[in-house]
Every structure is written in C-alpha cells, then in structure tokens.
FIKOLBA-768465 format. One line per 8 residues: number of its first residue (from 0); their letters; for each residue y, z, x of N, C-alpha, C, O. Coordinates in nm, 3 decimals, padded with zeros to 5 digits, always signed. Example, Ala and Ser with C-alpha at 12.3 -4.5 7.8 and 13.67 -1.06 7.14 Angstrom:
! FIKOLBA-768465
0> as> -00.569,+00.780,+01.319,-00.450,+00.780,+01.230,-00.330,+00.780,+01.320,-00.332,+00.846,+01.424 ~ -00.225,+00.708,+01.285,-00.106,+00.714,+01.367,+00.003,+00.787,+01.290,+00.114,+00.804,+01.341
//
This chain:
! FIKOLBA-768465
0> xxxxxxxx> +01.150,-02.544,+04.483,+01.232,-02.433,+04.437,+01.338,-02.404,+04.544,+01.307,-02.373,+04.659 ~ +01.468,-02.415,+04.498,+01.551,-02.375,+04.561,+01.543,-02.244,+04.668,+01.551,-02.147,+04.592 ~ +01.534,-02.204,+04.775,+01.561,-02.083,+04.859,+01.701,-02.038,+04.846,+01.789,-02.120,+04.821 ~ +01.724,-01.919,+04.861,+01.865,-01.862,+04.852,+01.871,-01.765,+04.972,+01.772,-01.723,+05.031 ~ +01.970,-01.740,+04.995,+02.050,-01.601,+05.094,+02.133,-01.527,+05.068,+02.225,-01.554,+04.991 ~ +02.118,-01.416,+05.127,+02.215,-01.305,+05.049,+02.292,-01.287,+05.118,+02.237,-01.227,+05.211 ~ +02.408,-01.301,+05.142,+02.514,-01.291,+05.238,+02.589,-01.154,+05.251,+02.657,-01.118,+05.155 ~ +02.584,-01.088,+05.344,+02.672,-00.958,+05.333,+02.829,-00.964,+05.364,+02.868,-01.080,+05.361
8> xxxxxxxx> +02.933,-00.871,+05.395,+03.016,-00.927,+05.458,+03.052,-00.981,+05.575,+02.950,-00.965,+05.643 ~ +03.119,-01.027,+05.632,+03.112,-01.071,+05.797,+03.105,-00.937,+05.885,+03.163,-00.833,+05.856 ~ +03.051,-00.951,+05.958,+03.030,-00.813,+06.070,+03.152,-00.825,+06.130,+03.202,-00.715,+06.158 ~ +03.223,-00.930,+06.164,+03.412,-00.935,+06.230,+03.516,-00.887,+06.155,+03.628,-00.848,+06.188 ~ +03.436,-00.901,+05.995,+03.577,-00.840,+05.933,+03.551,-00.680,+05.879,+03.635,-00.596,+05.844 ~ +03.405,-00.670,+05.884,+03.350,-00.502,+05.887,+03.394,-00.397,+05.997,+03.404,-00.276,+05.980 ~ +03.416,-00.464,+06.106,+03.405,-00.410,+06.229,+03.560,-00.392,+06.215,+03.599,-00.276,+06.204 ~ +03.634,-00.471,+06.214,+03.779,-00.482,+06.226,+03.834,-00.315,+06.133,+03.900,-00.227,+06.187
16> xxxxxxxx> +03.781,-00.312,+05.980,+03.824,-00.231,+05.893,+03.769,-00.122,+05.938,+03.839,-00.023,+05.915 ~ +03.631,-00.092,+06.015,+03.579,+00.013,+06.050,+03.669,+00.091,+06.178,+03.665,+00.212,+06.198 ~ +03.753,-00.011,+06.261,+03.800,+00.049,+06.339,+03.973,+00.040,+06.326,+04.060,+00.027,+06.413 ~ +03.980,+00.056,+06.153,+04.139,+00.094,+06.118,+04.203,-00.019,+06.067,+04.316,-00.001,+06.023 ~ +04.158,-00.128,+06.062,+04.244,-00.270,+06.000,+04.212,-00.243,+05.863,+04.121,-00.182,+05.806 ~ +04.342,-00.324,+05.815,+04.399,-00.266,+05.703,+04.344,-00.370,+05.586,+04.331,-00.490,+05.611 ~ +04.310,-00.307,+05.435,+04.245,-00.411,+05.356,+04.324,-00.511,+05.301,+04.427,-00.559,+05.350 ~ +04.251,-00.551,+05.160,+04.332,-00.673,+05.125,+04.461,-00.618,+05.048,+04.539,-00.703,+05.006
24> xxxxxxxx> +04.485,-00.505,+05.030,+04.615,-00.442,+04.964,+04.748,-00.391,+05.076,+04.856,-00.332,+05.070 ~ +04.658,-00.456,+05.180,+04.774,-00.358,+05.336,+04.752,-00.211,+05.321,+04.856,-00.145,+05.323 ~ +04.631,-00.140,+05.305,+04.619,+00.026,+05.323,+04.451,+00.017,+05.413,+04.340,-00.036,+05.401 ~ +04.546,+00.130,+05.525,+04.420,+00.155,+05.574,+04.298,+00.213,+05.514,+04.303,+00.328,+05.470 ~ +04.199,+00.149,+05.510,+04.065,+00.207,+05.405,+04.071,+00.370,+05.470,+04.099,+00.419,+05.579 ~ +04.014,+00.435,+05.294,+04.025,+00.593,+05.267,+03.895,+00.619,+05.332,+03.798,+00.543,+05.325 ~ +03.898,+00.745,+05.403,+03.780,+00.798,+05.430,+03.703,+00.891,+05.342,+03.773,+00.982,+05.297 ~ +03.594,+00.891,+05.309,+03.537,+01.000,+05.204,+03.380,+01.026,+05.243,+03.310,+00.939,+05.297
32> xxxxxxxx> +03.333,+01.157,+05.209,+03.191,+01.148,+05.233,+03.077,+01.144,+05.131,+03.075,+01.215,+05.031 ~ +02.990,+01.062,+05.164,+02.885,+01.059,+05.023,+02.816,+01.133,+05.000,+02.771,+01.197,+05.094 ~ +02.769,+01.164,+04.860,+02.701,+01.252,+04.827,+02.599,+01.190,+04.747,+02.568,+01.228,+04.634 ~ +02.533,+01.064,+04.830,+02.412,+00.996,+04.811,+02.367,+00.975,+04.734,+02.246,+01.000,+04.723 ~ +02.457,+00.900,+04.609,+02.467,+00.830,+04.517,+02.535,+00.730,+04.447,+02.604,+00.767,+04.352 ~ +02.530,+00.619,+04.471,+02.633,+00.513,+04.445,+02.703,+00.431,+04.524,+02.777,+00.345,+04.477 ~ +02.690,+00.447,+04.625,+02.771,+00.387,+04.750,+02.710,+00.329,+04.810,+02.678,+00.375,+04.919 ~ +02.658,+00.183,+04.765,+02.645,+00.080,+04.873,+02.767,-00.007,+04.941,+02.880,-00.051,+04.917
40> xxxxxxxx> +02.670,-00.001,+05.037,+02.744,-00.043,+05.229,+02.716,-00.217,+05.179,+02.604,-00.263,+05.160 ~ +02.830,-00.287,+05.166,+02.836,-00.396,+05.139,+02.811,-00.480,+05.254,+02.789,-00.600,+05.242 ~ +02.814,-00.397,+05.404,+02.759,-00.493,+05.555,+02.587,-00.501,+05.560,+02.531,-00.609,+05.579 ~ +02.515,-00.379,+05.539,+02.391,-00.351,+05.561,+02.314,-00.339,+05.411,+02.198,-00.301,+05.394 ~ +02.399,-00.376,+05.321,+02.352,-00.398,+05.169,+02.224,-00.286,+05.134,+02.124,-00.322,+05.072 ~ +02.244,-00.149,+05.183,+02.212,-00.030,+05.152,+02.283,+00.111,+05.137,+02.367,+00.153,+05.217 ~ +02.243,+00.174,+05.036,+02.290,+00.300,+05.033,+02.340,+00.366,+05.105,+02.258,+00.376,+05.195 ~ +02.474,+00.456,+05.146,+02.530,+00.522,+05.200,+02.470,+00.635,+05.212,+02.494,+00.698,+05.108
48> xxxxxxxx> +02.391,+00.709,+05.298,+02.307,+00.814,+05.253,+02.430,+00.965,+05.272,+02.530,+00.965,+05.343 ~ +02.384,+01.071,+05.193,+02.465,+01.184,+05.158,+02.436,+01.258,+05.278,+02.338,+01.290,+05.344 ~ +02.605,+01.278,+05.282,+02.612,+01.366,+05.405,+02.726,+01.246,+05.519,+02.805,+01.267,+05.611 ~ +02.678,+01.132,+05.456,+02.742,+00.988,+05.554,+02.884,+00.997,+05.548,+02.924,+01.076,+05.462 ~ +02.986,+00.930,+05.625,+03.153,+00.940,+05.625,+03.110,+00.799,+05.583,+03.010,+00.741,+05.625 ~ +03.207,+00.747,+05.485,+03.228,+00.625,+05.444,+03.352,+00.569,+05.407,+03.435,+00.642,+05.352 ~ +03.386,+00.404,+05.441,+03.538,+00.374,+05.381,+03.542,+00.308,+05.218,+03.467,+00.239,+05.149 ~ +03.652,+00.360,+05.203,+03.666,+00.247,+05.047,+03.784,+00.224,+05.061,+03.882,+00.293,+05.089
56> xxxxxxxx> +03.767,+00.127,+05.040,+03.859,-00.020,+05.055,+03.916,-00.109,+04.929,+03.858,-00.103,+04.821 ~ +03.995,-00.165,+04.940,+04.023,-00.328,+04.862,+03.962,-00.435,+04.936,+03.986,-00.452,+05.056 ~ +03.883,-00.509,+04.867,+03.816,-00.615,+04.941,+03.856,-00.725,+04.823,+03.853,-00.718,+04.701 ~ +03.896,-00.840,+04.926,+03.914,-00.956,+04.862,+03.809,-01.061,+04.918,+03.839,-01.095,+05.032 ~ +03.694,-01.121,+04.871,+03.565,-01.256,+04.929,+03.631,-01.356,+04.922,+03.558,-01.451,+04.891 ~ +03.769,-01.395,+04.940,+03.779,-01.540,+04.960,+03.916,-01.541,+05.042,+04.004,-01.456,+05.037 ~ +03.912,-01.650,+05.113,+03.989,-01.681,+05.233,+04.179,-01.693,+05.224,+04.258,-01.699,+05.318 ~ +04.202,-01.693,+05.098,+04.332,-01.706,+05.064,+04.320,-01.657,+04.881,+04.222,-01.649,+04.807
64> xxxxxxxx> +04.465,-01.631,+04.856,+04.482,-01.536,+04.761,+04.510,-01.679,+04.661,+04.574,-01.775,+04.704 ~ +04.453,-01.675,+04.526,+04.469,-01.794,+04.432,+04.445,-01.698,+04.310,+04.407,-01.581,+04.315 ~ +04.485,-01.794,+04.173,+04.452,-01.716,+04.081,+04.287,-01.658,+04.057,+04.276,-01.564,+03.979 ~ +04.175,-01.706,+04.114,+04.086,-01.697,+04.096,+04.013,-01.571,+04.221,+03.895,-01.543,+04.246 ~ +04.106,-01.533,+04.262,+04.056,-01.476,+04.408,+04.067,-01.337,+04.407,+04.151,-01.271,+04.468 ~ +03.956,-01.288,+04.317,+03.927,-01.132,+04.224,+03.953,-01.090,+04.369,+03.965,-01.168,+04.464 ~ +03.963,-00.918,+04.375,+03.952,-00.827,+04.452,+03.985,-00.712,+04.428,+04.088,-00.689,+04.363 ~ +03.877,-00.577,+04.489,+03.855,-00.499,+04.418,+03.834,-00.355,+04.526,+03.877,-00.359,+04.642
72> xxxxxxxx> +03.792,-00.283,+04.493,+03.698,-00.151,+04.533,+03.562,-00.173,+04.595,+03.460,-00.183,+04.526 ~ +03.561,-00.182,+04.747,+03.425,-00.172,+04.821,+03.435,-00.048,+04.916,+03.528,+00.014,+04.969 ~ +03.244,-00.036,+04.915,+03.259,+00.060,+05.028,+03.119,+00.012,+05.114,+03.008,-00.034,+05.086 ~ +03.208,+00.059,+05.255,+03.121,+00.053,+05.402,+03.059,+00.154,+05.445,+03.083,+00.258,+05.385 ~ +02.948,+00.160,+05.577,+02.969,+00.242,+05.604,+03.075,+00.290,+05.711,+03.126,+00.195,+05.770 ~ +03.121,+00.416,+05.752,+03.217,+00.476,+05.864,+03.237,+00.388,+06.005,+03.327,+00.327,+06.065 ~ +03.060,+00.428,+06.024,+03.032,+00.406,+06.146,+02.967,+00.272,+06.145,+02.975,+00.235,+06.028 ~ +02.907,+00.180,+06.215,+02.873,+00.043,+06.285,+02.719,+00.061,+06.255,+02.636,+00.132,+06.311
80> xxxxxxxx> +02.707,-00.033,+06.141,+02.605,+00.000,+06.105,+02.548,-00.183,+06.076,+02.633,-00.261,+06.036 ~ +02.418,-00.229,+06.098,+02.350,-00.393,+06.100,+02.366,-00.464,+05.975,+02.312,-00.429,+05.870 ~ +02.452,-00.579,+05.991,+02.439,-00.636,+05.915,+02.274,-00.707,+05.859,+02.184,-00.764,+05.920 ~ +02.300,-00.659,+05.678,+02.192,-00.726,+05.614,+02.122,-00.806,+05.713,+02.203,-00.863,+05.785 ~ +01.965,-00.839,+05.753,+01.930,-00.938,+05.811,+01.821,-00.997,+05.717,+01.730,-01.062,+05.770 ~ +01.821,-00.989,+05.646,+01.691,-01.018,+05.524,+01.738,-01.098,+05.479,+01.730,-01.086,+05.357 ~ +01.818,-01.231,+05.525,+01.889,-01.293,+05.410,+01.832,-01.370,+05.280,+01.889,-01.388,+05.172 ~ +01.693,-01.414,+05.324,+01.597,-01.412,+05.234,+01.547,-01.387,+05.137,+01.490,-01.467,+05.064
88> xxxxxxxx> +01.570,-01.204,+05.111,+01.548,-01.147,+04.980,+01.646,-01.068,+04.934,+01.739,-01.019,+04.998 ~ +01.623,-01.060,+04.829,+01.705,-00.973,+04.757,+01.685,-00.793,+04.802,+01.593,-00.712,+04.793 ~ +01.830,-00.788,+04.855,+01.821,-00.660,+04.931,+01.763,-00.553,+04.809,+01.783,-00.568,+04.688 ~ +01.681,-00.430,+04.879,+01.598,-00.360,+04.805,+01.648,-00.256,+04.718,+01.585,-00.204,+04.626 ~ +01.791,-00.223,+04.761,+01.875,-00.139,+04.675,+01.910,-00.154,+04.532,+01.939,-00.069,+04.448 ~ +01.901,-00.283,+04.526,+01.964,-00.366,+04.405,+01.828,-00.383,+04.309,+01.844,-00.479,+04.233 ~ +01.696,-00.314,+04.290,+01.571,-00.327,+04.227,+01.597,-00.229,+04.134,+01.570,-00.244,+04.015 ~ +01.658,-00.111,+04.190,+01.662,-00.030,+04.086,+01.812,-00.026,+04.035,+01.857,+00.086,+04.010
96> xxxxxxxx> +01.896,-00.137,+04.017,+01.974,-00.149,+03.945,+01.973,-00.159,+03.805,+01.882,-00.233,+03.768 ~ +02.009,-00.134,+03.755,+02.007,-00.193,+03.574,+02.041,-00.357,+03.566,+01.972,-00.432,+03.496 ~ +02.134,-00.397,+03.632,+02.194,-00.557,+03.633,+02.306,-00.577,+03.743,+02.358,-00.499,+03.823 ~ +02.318,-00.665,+03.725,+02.413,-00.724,+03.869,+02.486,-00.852,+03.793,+02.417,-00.943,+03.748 ~ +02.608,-00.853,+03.784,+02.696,-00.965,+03.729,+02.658,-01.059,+03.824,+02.653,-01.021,+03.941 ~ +02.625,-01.191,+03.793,+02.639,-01.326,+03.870,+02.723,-01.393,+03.828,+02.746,-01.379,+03.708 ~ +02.819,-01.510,+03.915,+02.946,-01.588,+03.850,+02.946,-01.709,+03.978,+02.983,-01.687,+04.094 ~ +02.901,-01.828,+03.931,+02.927,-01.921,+04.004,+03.045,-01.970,+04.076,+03.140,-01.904,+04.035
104> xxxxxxxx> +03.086,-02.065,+04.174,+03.195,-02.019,+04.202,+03.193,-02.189,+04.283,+03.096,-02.231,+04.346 ~ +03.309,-02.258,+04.264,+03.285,-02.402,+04.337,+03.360,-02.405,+04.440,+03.451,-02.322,+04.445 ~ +03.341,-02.506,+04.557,+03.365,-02.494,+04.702,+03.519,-02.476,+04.729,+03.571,-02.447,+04.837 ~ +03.579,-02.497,+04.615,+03.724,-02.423,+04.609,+03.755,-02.339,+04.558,+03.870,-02.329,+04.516 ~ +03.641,-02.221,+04.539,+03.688,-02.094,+04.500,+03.744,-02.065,+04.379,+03.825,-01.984,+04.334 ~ +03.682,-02.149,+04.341,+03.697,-02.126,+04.176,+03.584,-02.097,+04.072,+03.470,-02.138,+04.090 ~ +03.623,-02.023,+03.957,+03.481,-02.009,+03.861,+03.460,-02.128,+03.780,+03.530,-02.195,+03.704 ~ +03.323,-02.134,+03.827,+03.287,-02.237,+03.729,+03.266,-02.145,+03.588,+03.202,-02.041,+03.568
112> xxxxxxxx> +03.343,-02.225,+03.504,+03.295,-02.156,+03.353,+03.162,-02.151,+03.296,+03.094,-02.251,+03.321 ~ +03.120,-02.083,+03.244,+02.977,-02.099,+03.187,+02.896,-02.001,+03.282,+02.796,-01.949,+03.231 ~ +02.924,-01.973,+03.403,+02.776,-01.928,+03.530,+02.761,-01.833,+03.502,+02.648,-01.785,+03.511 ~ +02.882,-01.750,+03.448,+02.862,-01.596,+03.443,+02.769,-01.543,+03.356,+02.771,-01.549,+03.233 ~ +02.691,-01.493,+03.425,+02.586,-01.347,+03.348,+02.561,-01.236,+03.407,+02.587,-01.199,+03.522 ~ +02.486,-01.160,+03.284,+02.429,-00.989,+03.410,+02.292,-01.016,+03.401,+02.233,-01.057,+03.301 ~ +02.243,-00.993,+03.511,+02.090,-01.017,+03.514,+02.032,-00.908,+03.553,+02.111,-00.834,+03.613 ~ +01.897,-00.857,+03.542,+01.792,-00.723,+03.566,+01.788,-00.754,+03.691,+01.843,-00.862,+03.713
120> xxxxxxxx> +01.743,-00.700,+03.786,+01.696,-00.688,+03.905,+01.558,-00.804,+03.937,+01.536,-00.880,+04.031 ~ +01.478,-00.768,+03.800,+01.357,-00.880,+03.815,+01.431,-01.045,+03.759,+01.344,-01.132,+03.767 ~ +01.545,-01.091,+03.716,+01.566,-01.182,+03.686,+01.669,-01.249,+03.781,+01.672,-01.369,+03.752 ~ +01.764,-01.218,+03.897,+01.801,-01.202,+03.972,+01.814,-01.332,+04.054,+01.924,-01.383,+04.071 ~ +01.741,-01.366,+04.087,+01.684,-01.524,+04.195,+01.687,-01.609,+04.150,+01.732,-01.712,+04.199 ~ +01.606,-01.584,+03.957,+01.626,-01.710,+03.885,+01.732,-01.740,+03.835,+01.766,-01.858,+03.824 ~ +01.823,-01.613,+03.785,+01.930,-01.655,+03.736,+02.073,-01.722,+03.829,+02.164,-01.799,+03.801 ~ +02.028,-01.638,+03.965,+02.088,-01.761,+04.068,+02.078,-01.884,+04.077,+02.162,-01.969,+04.051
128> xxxxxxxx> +01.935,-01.901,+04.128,+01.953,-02.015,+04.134,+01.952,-02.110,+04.010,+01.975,-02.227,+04.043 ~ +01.934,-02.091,+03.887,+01.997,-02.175,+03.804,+02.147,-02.218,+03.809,+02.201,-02.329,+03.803 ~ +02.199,-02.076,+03.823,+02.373,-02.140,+03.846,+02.397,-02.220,+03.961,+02.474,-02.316,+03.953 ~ +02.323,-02.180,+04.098,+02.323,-02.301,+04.189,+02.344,-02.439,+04.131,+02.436,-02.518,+04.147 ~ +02.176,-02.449,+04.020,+02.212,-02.584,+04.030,+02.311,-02.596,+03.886,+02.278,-02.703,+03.836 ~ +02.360,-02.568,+03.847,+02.492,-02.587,+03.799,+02.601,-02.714,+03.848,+02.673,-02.688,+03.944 ~ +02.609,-02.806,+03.802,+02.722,-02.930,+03.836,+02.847,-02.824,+03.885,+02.895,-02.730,+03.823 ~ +02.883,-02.879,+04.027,+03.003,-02.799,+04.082,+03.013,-02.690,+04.106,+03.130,-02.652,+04.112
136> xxxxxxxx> +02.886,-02.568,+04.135,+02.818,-02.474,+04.189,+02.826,-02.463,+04.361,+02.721,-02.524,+04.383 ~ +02.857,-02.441,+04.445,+02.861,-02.410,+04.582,+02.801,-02.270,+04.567,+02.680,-02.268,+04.593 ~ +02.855,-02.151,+04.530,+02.764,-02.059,+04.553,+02.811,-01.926,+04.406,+02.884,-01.954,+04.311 ~ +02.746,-01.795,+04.430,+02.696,-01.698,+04.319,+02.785,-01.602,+04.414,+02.789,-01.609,+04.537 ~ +02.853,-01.515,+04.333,+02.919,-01.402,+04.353,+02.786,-01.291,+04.270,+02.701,-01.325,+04.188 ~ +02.809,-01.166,+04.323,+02.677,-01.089,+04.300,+02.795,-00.921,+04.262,+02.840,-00.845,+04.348 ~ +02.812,-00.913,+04.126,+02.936,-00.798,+04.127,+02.836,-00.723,+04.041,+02.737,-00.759,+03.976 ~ +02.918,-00.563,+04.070,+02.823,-00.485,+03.939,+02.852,-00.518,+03.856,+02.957,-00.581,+03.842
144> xxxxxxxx> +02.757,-00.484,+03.746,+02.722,-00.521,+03.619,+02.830,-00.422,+03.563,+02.894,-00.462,+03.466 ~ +02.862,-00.277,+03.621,+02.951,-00.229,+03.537,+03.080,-00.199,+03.554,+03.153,-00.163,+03.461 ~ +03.128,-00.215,+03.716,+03.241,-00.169,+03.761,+03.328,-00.349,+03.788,+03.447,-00.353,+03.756 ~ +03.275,-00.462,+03.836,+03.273,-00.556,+03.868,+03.313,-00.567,+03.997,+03.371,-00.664,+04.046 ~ +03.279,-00.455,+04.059,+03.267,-00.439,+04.226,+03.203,-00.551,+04.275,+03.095,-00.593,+04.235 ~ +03.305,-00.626,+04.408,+03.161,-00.720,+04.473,+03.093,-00.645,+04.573,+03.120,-00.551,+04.648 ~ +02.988,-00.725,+04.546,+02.846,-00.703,+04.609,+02.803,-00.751,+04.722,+02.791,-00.681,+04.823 ~ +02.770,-00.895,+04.715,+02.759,-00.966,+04.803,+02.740,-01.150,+04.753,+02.761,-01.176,+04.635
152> xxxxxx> +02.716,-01.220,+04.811,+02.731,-01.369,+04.789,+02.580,-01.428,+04.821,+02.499,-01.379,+04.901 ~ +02.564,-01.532,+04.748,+02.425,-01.600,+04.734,+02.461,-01.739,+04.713,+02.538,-01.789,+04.632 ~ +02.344,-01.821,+04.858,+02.412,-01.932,+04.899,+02.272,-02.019,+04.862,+02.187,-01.948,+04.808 ~ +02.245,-02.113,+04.875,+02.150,-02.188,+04.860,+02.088,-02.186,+05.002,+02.168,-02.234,+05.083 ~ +01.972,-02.146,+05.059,+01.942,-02.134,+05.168,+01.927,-02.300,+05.285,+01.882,-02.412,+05.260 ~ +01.985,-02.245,+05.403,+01.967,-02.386,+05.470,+01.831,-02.478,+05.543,+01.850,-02.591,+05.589
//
C-alpha cells in the first residue's frame, strides 16, 4: 500500500509572508483576528484558535503562473508557528470535515482530468492514493470541498 504525506506550506515562504512579504496578488496579507472557527493555518495544518491574530492571503501552490496554476484565499497563523510534522497522517483538523476536494495534478502542474473528487474525512487516503496511482499522477492537491481553498498537498511517501 502506497504511504502518503501531507505537505504543508514551506516554512521559507510562511515565514517570509509572516514577516510582511507580499502574496501571490502583490498585497501585503490582511491582518484579522479569529473567532475560532474556520481558519486553518495552512503551515501547522491546525485551527487558528479564537482570540489568535491571523493573515489572509492569496496563495498560489505552484512555482510559476500557467493556465492551470489555481490561486486563492489562505490563512496563517500571525505569529511563527511549526510546521505540520506528522507528515504521515492525515492532519486531525480535517476528521471533522464534511469533505475535502482532491485533484491530481502531473509533474508539470497540470490537472490530470478525471482525479477530481470530494471525499469524507474517513475516505481521504484511499481516495488519494488511488489518484496517485493514476497514469501521470505526481501528486493530490487537498482544497475545500466548499470554498476550493487550498489546503495542503499529498505526495506519495518516500
């Protein structure tokens, strides 16, 4: 059985926006405070707890701008906070989700047609890694199910 990882964002490019670098739209991310509901921290792939200062941003997951190179509405937290280290499992926030869009995606950043689904929280791993093995699969984009916010990325583990 395939192993997978959950990739958060890079801690170089978290750190960078946390201390004023500007997103993928050229605006410095907005500051706002949570009121401890809805706001997962896309570095530490947990809840923003209420009361927390947090940024929201434009985030673009891929290295150059193409037609395929979605980007959207994320949020961090304020302050310097650990990247995900569980890469292993499926971070615990995401259990009590309703679904999580998955969309395959090939080593040139493109969608593979067909990968996309929303999966439950308990279906999640499998429905990854099926699209893994998908012909021309490199890796799983992980967006909400209802906003199509990204989430985080799921790699075939090494």
């Amino acid at each position: 059985m395939t192993r997978l990882s959950y990739i958060p964002l890079p801690t170089d490019q978290v750190r960078a926006l946390q201390n004023g670098g500007l997103d993928a739209h050229g605006n410095t991310p907005e500051r706002q405070i949570s009121d401890g509901g809805g706001n997962p921290c896309r570095h530490c792939l947990s809840e923003i707890a209420a009361g927390d200062e947090f940024l929201v941003l434009s985030y673009r997951p891929f290295a150059s701008g193409q037609p395929y190179a979605e980007q959207g509405p994320i949020f961090l937290h304020a302050k310097e906070c650990a990247a995900y280290d569980r890469t292993d499992a499926l971070p615990d926030m995401y259990s009590g989700r309703d679904g999580i869009l998955l969309r395959g995606y090939s080593r040139h950043d493109r969608i593979v047609y067909g990968t996309g689904q929303t999966a439950s929280p308990a279906k999640i791993e499998a429905a990854a890694r099926a699209i893994l093995a998908t012909k021309g699969v490199a890796y799983v984009h992980a967006r909400s199910a209802t906003n199509n916010c990204y989430q985080f990325r799921i790699e075939p583990a090494e």
